[in-house]
C-alpha positions in Angstrom: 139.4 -32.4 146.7 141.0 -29.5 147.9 138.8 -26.5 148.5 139.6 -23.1 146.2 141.1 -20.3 148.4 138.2 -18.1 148.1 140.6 -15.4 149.6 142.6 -15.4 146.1 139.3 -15.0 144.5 138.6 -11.2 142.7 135.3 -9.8 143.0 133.9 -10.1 139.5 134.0 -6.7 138.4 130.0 -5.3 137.4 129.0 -4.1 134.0 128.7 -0.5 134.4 125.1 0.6 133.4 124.5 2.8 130.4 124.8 6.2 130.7 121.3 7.5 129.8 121.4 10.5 127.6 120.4 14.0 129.3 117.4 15.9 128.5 117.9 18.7 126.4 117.1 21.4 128.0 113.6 23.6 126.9 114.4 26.6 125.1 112.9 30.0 127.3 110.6 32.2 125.4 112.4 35.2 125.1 110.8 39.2 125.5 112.3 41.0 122.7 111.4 44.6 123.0 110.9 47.0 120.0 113.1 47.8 118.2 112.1 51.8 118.6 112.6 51.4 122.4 115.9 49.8 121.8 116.8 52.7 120.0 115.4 55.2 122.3 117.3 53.5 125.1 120.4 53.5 123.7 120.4 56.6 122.6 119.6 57.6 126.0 122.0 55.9 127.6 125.0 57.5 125.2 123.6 60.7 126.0 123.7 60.1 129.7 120.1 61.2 129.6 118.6 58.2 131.4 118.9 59.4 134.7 116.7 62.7 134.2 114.5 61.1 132.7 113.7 58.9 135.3 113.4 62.1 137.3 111.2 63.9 135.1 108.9 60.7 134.8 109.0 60.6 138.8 108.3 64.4 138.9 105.9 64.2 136.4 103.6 61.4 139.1 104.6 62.8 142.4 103.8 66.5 141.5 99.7 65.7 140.2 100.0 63.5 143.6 101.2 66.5 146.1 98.9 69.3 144.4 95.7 66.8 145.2 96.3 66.0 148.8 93.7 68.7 150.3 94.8 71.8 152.1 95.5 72.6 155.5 92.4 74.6 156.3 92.8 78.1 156.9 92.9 79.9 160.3 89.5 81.0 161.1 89.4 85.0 161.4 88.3 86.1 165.0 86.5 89.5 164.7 87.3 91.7 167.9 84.6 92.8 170.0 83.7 96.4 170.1 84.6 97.9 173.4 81.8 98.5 175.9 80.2 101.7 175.7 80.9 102.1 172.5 77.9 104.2 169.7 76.7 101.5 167.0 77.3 103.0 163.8 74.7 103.1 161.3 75.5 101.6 157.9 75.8 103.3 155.3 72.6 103.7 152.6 73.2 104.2 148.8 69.9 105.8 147.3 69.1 106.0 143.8 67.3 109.3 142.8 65.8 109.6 139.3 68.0 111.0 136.4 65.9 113.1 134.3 66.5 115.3 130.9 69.1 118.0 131.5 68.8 121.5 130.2 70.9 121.8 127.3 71.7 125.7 128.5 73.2 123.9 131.5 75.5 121.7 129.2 76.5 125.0 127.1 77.5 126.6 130.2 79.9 124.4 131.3 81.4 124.6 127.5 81.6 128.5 127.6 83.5 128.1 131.1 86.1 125.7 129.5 86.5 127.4 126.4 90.2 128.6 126.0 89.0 130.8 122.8 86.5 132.8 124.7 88.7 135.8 125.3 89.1 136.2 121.8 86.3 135.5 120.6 84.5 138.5 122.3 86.6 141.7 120.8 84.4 143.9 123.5 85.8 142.1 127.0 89.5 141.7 125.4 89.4 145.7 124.4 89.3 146.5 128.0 89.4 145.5 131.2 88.3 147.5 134.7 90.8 148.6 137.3 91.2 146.0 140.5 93.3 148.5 142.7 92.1 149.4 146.1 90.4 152.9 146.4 92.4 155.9 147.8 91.4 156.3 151.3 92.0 160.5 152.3 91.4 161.8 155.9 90.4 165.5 156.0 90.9 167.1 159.5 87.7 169.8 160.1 86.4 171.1 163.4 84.3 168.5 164.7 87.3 165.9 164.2 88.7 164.1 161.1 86.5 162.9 158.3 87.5 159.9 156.0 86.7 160.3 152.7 87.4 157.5 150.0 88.1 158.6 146.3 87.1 156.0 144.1 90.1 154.5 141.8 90.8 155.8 138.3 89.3 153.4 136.0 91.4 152.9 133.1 91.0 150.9 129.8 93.9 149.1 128.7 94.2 148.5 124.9 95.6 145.5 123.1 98.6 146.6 121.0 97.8 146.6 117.6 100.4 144.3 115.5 102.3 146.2 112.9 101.9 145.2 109.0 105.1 144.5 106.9 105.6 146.9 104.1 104.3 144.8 101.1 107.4 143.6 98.9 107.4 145.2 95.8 106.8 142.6 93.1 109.7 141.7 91.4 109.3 140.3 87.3 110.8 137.1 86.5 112.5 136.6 82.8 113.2 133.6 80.6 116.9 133.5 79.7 117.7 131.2 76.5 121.6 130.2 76.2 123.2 128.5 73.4 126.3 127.3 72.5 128.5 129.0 70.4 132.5 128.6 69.0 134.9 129.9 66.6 137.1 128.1 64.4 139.6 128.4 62.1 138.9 126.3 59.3 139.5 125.2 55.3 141.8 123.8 52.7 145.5 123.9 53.4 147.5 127.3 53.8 144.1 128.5 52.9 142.5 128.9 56.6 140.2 131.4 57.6 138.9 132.6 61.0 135.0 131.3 61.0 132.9 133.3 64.4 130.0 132.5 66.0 129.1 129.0 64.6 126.0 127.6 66.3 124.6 124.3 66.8 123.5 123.0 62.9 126.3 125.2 61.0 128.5 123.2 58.4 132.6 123.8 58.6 134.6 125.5 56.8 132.2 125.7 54.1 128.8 124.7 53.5 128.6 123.5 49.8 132.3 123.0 49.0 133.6 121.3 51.8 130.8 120.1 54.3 133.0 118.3 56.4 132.4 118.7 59.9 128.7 119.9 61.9 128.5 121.4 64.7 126.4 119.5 67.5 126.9 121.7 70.8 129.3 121.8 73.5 129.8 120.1 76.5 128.0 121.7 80.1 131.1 122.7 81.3 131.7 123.9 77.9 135.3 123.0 77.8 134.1 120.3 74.4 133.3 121.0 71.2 131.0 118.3 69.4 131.3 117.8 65.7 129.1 115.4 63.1 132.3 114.4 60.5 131.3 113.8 57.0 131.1 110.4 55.2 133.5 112.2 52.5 136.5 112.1 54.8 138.4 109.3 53.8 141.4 109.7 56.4 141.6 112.1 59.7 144.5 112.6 62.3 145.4 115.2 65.0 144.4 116.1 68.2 140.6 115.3 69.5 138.7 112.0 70.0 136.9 109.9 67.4 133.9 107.3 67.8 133.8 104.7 67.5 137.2 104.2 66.1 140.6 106.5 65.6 140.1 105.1 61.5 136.4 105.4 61.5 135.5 109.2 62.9 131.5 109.6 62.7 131.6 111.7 65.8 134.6 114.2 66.8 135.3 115.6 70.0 138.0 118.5 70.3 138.8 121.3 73.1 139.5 124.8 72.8 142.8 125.0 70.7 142.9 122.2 69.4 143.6 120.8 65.9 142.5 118.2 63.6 143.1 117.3 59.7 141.1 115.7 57.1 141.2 114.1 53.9 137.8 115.0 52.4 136.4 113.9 49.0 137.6 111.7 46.0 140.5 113.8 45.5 141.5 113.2 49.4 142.2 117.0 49.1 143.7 118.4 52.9 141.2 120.2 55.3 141.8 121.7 59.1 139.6 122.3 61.6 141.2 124.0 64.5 138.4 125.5 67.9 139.5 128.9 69.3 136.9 129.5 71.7 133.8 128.0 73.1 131.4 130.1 74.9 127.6 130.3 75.5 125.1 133.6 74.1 121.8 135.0 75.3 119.8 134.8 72.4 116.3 135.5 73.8 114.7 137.2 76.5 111.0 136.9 77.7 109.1 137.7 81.0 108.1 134.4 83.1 104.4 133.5 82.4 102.6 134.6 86.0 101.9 131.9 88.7 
């Protein structure tokens, strides 16, 4: 039998072994922080605030830390020596000495020194006042030499002026002036006008039982306006003036001096005029002013 050639021969090839299946790994526990800090650091950090703050936080420990270290001590003071020779000086003693009860006269002294009203008060030491000039000095010369004699100085009074009174202004009497206003019109039917003076606040125009068409209310401050009252008669009115409220409704008429304005008055819408020639005010009273 012929041997095999064991050179030919292939390694039997091994059954690989089984991968075994790796461990999962084990989940870390995880540090979440808050979410406010989250926040806070974010904000921070878009801010660009994070880096002071680290400052101020170190600041804020190291400043409590430098304050506490204890002081250097303090140079001790030397005191010089007094020279030799020199006096010792006595110290000074306070002593207390009793305060009794003043005088009130000494009190009221010092008050009539500082009083600024003094003078005058006392009429008698303003009234006059005694001479401060020196004395006239007059040598004589006699036989047995020159004699000094001294003449004493003229006292003088000096009297305060005495101020002069105003002549009393002679009283002067006030008076009540009373002004009203007053106008004159021509007024009445057509072609049958007639001059009308001194119509006063109240009076009916042109007439006061025929034709009561227009009142007279007053005039105007700068009395440039005469005010009229216009009848509820007057069916229709045109011309010159202002009405109220309306130009076709005239309850109140307003006209100046010269002018003109017509009217249709009563059931018969018979033809009036009212035309102002003047407006003016009057004294009508006088009286004195009642006295203060």
């Amino acid at each position: 039998m012929k041997r095999p050639d064991l050179s030919k021969l292939k390694p039997a090839k091994r059954a690989k072994a089984a991968k075994k299946p790796a461990k999962a790994a084990k989940p870390r526990p995880s540090i979440k922080a808050p979410a406010f800090v989250e926040d806070l650091y974010r904000d921070m950090r878009d801010r660009r605030l994070l880096v002071p703050a680290l400052l101020l936080v170190v600041a804020i420990i190291a400043v409590p830390v430098a304050l506490s270290k204890d002081k250097e001590p303090a140079p001790a003071t030397v005191q010089a020596a007094p020279p030799e020779g020199a006096e010792a000086v006595a110290p000074a003693v306070l002593t207390e000495e009793p305060a009794g009860v003043r005088d009130y006269r000494e009190r009221l002294d010092e008050l009539k020194s500082k009083n600024p009203f003094a003078r005058s008060a006392d009429p008698a030491a303003g009234a006059t006042e005694t001479s401060t000039e020196p004395a006239d000095i007059i040598v004589t010369p006699t036989d047995d030499g020159p004699t000094q004699t001294t003449s004493p100085a003229p006292s003088g009074t000096e009297s305060s002026p005495t101020p002069a009174t105003a002549p009393a202004e002679p009283a002067v009497e006030e008076e009540l002036v009373l002004f009203v206003p007053i106008i004159d019109v021509v007024a009445g039917p057509a072609g049958k006008t007639r001059e009308i003076d001194k119509v006063e606040t109240g009076d009916l125009v042109p007439t006061k039982r025929q034709a009561p068409i227009a009142m007279f209310l007053g005039a105007s401050t700068n009395l440039k306006y005469a005010h009229f009252a216009v009848s509820e008669k007057v069916t229709e009115t045109r011309g010159d003036g202002h009405c109220r409220p309306r130009a076709n409704d005239c309850e109140f008429l307003k006209l100046r001096d010269g002018e003109k304005r017509v009217f249709l008055y009563g059931p018969n819408e018979k033809r009036y005029s009212i035309k102002v020639t003047d407006i003016r005010e009057e004294i009508v009273e006088r009286r004195k002013a009642p006295s203060k």
